[in-house]
Backbone as XML, in Angstrom:
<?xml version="1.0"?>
<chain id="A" units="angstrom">
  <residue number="1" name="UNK">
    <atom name="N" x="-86.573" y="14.804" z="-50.488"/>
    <atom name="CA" x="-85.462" y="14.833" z="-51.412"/>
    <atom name="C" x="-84.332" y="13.931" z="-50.912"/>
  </residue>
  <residue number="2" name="UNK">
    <atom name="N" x="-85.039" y="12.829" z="-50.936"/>
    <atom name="CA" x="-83.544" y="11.280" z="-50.499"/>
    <atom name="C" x="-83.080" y="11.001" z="-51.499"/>
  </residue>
  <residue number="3" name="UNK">
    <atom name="N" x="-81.883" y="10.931" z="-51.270"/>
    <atom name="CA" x="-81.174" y="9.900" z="-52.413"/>
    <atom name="C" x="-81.464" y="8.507" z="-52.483"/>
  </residue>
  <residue number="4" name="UNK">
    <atom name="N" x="-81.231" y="7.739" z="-53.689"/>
    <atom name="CA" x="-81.128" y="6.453" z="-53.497"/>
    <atom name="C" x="-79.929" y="5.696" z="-52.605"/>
  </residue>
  <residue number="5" name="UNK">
    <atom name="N" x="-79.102" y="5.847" z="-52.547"/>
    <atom name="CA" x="-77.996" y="5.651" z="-51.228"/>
    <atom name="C" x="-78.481" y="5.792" z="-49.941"/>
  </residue>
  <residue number="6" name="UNK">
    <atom name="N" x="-79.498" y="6.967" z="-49.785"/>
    <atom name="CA" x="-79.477" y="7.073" z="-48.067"/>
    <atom name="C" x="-80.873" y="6.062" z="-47.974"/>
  </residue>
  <residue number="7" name="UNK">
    <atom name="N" x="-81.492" y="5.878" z="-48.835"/>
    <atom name="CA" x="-82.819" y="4.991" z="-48.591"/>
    <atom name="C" x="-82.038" y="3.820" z="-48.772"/>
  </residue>
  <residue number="8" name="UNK">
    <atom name="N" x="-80.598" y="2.986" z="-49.505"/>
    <atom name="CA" x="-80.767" y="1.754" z="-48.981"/>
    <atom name="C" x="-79.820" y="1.184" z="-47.568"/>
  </residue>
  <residue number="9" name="UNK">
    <atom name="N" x="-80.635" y="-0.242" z="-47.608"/>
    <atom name="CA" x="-80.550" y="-0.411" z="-46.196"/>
    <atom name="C" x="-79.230" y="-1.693" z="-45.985"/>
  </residue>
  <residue number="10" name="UNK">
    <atom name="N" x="-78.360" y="-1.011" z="-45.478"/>
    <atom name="CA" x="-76.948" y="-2.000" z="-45.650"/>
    <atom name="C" x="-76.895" y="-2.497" z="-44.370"/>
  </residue>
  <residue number="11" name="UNK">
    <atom name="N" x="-75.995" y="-3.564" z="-45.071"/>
    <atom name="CA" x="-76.025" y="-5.481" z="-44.232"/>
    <atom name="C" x="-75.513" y="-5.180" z="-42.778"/>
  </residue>
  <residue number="12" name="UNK">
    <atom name="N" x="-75.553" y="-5.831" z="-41.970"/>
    <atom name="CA" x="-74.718" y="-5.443" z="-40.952"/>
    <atom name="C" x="-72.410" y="-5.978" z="-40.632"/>
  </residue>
  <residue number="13" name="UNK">
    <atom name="N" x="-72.376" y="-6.603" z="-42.256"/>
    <atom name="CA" x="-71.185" y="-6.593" z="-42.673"/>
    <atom name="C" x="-70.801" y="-5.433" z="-43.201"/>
  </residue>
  <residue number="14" name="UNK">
    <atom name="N" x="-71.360" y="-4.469" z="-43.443"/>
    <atom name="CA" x="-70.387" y="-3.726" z="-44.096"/>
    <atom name="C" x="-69.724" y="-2.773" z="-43.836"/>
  </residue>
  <residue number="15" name="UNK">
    <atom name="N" x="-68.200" y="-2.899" z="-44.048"/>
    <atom name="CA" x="-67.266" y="-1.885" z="-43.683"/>
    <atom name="C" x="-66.377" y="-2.586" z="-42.685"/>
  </residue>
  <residue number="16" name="UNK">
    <atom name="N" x="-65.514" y="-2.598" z="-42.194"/>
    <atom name="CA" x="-64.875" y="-2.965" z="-40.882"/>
    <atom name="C" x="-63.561" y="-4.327" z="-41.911"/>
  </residue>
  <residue number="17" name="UNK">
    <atom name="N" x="-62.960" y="-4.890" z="-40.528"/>
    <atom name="CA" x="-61.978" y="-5.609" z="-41.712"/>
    <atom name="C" x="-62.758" y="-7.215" z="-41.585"/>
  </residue>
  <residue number="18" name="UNK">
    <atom name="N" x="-62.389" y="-7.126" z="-43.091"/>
    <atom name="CA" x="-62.793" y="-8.623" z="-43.131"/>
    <atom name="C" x="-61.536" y="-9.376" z="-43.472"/>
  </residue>
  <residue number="19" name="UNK">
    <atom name="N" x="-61.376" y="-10.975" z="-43.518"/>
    <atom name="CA" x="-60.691" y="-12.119" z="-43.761"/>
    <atom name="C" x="-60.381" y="-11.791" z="-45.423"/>
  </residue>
  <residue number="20" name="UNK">
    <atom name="N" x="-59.314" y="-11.962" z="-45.878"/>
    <atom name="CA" x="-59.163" y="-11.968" z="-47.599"/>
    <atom name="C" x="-59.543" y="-10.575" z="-48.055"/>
  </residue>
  <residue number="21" name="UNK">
    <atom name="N" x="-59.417" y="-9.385" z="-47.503"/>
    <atom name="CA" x="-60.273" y="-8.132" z="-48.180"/>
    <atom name="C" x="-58.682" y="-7.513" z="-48.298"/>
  </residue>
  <residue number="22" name="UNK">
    <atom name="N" x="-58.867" y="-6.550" z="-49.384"/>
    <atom name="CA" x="-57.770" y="-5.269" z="-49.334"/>
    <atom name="C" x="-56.933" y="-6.256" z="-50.416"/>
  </residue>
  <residue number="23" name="UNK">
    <atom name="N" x="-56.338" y="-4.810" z="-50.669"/>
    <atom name="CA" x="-55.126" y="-5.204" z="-52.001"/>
    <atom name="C" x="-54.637" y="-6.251" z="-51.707"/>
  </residue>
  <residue number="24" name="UNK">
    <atom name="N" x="-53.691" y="-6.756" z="-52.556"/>
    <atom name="CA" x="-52.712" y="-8.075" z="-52.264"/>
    <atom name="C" x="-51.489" y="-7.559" z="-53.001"/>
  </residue>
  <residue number="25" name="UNK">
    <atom name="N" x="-50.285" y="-7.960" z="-52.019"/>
    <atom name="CA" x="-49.302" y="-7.951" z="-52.250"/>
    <atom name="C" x="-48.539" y="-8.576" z="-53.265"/>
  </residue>
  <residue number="26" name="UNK">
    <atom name="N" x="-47.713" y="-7.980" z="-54.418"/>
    <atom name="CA" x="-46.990" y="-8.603" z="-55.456"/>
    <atom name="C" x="-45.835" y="-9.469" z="-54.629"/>
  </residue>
  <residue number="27" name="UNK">
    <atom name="N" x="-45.335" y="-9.167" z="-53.514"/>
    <atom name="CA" x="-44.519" y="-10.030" z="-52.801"/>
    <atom name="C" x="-44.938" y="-10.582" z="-51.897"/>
  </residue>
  <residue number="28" name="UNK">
    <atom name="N" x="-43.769" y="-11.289" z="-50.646"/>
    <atom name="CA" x="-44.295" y="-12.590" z="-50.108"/>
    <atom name="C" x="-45.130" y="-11.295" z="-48.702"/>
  </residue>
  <residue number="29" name="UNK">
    <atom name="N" x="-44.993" y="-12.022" z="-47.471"/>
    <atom name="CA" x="-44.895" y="-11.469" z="-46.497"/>
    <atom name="C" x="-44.525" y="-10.001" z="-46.501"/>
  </residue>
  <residue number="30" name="UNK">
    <atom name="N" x="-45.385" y="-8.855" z="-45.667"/>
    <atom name="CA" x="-45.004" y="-7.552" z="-45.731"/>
    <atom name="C" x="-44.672" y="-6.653" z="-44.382"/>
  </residue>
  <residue number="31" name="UNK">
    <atom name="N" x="-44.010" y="-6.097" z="-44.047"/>
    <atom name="CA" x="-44.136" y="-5.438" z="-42.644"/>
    <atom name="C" x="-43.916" y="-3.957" z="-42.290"/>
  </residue>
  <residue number="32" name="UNK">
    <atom name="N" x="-44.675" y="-3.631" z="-41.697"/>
    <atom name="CA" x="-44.768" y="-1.981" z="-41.811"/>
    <atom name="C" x="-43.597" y="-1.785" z="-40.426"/>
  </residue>
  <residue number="33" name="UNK">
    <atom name="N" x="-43.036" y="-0.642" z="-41.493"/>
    <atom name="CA" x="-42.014" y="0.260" z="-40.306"/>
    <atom name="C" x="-42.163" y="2.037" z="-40.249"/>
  </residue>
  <residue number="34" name="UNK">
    <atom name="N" x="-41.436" y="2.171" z="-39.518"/>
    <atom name="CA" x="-41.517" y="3.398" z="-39.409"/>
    <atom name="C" x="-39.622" y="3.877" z="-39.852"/>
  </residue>
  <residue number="35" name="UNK">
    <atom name="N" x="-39.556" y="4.878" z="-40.731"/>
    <atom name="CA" x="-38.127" y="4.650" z="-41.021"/>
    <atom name="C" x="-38.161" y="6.445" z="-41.080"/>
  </residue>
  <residue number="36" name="UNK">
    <atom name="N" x="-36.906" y="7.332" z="-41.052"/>
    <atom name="CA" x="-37.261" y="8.993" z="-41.134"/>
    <atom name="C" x="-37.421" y="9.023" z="-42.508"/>
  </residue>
  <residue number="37" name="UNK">
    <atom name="N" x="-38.210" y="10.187" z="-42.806"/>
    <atom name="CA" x="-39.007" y="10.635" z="-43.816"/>
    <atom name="C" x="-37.724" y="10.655" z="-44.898"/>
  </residue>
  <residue number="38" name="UNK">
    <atom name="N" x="-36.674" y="11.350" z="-44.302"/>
    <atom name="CA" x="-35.545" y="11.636" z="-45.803"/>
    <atom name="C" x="-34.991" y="10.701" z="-46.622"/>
  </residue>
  <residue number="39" name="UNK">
    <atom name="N" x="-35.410" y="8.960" z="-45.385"/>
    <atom name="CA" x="-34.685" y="7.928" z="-46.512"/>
    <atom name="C" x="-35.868" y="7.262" z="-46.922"/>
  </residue>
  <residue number="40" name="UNK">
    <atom name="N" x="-36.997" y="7.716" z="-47.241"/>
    <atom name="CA" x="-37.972" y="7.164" z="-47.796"/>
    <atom name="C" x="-37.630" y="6.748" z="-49.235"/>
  </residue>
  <residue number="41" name="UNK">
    <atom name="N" x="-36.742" y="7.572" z="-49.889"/>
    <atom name="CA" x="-36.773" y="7.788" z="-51.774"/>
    <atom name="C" x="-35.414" y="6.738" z="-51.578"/>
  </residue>
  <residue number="42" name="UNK">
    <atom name="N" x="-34.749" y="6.506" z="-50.699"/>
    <atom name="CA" x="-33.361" y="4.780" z="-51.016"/>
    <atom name="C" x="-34.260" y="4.660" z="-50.643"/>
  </residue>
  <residue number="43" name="UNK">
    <atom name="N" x="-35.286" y="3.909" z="-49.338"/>
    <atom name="CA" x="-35.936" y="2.770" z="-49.338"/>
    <atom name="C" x="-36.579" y="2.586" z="-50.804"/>
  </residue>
  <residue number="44" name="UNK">
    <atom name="N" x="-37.376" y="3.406" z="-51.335"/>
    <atom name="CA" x="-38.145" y="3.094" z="-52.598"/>
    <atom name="C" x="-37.119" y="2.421" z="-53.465"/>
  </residue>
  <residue number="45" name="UNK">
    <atom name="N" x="-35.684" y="3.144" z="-53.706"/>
    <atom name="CA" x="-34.465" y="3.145" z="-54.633"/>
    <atom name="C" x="-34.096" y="1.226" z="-54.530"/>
  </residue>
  <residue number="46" name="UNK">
    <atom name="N" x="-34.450" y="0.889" z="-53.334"/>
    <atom name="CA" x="-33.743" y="0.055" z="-52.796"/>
    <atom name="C" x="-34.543" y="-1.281" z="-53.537"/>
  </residue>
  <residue number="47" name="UNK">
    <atom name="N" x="-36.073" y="-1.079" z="-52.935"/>
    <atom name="CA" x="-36.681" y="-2.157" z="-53.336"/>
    <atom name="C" x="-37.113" y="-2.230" z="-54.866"/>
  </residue>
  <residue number="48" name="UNK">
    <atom name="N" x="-36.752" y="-1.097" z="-55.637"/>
    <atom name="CA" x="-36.419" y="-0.937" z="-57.139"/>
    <atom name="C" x="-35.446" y="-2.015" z="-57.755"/>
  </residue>
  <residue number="49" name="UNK">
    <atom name="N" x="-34.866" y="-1.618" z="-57.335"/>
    <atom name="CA" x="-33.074" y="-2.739" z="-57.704"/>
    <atom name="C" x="-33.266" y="-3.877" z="-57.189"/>
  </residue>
  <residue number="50" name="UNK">
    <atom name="N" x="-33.497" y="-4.106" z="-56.555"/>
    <atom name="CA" x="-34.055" y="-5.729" z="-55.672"/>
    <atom name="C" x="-35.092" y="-6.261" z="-57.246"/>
  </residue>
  <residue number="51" name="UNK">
    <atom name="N" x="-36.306" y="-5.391" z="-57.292"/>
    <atom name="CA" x="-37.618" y="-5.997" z="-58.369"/>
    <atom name="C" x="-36.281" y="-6.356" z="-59.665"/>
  </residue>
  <residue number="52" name="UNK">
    <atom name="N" x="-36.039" y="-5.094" z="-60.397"/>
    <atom name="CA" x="-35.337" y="-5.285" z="-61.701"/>
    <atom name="C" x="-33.824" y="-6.468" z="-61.719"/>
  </residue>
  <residue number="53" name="UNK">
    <atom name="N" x="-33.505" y="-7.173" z="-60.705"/>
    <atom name="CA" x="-32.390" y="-7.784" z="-60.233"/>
    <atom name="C" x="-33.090" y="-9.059" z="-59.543"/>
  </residue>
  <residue number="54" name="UNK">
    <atom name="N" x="-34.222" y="-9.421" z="-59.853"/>
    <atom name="CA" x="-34.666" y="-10.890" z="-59.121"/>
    <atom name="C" x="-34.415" y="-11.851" z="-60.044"/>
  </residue>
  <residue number="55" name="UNK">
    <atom name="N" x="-33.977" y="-11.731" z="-61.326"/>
    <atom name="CA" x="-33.677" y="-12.794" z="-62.352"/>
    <atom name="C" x="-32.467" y="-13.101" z="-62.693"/>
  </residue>
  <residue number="56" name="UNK">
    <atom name="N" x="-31.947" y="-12.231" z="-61.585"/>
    <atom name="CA" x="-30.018" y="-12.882" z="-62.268"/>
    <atom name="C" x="-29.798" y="-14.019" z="-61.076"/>
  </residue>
  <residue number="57" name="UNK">
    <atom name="N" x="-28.891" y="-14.914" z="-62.698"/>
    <atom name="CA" x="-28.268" y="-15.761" z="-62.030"/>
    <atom name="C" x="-27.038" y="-15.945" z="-62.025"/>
  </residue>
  <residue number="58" name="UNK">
    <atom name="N" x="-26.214" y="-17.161" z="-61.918"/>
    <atom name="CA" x="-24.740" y="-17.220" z="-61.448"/>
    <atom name="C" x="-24.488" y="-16.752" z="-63.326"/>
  </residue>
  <residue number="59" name="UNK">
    <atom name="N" x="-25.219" y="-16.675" z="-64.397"/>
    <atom name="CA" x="-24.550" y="-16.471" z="-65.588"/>
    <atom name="C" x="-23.845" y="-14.856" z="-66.100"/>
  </residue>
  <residue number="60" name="UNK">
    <atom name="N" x="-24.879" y="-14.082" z="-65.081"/>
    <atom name="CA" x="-24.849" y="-12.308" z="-64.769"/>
    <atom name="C" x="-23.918" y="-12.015" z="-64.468"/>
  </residue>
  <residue number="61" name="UNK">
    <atom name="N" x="-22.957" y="-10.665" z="-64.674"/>
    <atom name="CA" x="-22.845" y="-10.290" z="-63.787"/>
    <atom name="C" x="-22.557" y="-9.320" z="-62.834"/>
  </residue>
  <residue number="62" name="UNK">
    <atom name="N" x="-22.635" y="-9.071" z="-62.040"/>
    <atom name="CA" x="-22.916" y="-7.782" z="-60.419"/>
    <atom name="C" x="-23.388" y="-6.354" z="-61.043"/>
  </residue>
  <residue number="63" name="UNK">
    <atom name="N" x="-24.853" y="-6.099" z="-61.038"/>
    <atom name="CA" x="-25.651" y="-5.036" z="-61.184"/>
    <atom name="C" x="-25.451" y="-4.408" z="-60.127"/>
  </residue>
  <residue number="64" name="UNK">
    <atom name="N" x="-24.953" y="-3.172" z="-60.717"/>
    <atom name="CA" x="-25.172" y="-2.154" z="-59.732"/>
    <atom name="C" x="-26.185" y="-0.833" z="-60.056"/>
  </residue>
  <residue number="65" name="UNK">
    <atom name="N" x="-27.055" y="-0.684" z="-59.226"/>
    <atom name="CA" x="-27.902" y="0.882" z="-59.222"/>
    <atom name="C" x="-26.882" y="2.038" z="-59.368"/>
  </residue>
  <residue number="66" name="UNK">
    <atom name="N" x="-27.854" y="2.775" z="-59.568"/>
    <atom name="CA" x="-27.587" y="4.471" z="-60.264"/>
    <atom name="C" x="-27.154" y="4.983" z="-58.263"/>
  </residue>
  <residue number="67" name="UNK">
    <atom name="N" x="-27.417" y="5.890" z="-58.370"/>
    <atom name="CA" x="-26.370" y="6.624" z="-56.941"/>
    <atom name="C" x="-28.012" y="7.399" z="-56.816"/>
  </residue>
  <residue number="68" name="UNK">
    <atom name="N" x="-28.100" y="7.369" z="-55.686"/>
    <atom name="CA" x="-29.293" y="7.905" z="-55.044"/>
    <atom name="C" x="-28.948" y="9.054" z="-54.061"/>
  </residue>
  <residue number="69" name="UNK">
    <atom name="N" x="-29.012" y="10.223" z="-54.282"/>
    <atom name="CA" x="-28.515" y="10.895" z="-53.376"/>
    <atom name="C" x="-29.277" y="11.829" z="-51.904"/>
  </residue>
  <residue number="70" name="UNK">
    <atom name="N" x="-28.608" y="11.303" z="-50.868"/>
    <atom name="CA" x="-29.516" y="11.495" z="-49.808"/>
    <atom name="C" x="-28.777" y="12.275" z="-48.777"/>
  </residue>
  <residue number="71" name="UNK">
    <atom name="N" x="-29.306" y="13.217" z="-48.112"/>
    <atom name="CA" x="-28.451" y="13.184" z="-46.944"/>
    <atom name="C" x="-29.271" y="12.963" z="-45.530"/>
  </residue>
  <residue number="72" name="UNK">
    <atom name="N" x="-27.639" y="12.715" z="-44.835"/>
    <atom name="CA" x="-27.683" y="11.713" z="-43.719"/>
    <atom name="C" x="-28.408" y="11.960" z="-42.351"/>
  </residue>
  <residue number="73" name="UNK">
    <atom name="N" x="-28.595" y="11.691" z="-41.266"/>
    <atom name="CA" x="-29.297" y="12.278" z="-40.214"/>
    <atom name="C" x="-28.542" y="13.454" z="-39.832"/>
  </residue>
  <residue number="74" name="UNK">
    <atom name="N" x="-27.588" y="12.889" z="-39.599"/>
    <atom name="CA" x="-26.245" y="14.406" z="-39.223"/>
    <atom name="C" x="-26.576" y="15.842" z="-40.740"/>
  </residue>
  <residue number="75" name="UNK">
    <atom name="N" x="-27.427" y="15.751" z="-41.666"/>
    <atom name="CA" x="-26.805" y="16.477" z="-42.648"/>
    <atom name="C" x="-25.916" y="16.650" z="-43.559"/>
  </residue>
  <residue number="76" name="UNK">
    <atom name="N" x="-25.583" y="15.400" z="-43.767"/>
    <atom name="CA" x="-23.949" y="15.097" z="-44.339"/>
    <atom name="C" x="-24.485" y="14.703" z="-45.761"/>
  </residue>
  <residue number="77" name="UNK">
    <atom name="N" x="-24.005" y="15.160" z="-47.285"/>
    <atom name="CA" x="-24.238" y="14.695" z="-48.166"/>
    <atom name="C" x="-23.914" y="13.314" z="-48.522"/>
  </residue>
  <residue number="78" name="UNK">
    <atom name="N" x="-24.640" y="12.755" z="-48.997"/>
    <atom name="CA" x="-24.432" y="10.802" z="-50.028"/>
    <atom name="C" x="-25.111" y="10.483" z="-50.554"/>
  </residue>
  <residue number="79" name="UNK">
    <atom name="N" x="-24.177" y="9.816" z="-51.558"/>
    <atom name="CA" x="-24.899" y="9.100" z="-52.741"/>
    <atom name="C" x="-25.120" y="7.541" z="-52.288"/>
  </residue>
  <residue number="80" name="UNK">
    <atom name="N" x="-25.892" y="6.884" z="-52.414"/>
    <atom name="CA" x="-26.306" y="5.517" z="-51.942"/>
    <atom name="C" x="-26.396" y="4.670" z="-53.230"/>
  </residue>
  <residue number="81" name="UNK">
    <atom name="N" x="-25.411" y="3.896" z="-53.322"/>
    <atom name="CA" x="-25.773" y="2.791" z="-54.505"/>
    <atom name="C" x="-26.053" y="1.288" z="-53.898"/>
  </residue>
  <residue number="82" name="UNK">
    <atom name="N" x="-26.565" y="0.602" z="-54.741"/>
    <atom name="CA" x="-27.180" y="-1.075" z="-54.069"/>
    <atom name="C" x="-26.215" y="-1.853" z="-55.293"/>
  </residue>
  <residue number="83" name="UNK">
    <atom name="N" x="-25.867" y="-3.048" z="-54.860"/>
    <atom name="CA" x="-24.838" y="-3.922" z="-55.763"/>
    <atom name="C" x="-25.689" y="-5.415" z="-55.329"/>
  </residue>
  <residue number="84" name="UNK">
    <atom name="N" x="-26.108" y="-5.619" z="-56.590"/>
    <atom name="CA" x="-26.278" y="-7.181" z="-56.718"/>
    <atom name="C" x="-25.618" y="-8.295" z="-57.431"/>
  </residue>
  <residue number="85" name="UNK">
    <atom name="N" x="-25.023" y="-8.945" z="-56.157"/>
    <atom name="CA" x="-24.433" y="-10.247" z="-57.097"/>
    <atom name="C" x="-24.901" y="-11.593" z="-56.690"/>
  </residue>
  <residue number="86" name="UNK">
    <atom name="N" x="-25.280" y="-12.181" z="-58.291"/>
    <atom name="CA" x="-25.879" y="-13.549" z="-58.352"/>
    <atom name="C" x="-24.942" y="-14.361" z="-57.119"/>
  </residue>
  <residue number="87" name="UNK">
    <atom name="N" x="-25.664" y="-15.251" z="-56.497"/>
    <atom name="CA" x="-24.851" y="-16.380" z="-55.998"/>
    <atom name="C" x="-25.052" y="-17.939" z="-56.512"/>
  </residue>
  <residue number="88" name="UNK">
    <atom name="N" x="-24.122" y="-18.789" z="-57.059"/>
    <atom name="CA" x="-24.747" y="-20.159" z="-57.508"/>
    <atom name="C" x="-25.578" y="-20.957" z="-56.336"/>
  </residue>
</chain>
């Protein structure tokens, strides 16, 4: 009682990392950090406003985000807003 999966017989490529494999990034260059867990939702907030704010130019002007509210390492309540202004 084999399955067809365990009877076939795979390459000796498969699995492990290859050159060009795995998702691709909508942006340029990417780099993993380690940041504390509570400002995970501004980091997300952050690179939100950055995406919806990559098309203004000097004609715009200064977008600001909604207030993200986080608190601080100490425990301290805040709201976090991001301000974008075009530069010519």
């Amino acid at each position: 009682m084999f399955s067809k999966i365990s009877e076939k017989k795979f390459s000796e490529n498969w699995g492990g990392k290859r050159e060009g494999s795995g998702r691709k990034t909508k942006y340029e260059k990417t780099k993993v950090m380690r940041i504390p867990e509570k400002y995970s939702e501004v980091i997300k907030a952050l690179i939100e406003h950055l995406d919806q704010t990559a098309e203004l130019d000097q004609n715009y002007k200064p977008v600001e985000s909604d207030p993200v509210f986080i608190r601080s390492l100490k425990d301290k309540k805040q709201d976090i807003t991001f301000k974008t202004s075009p530069k010519s």
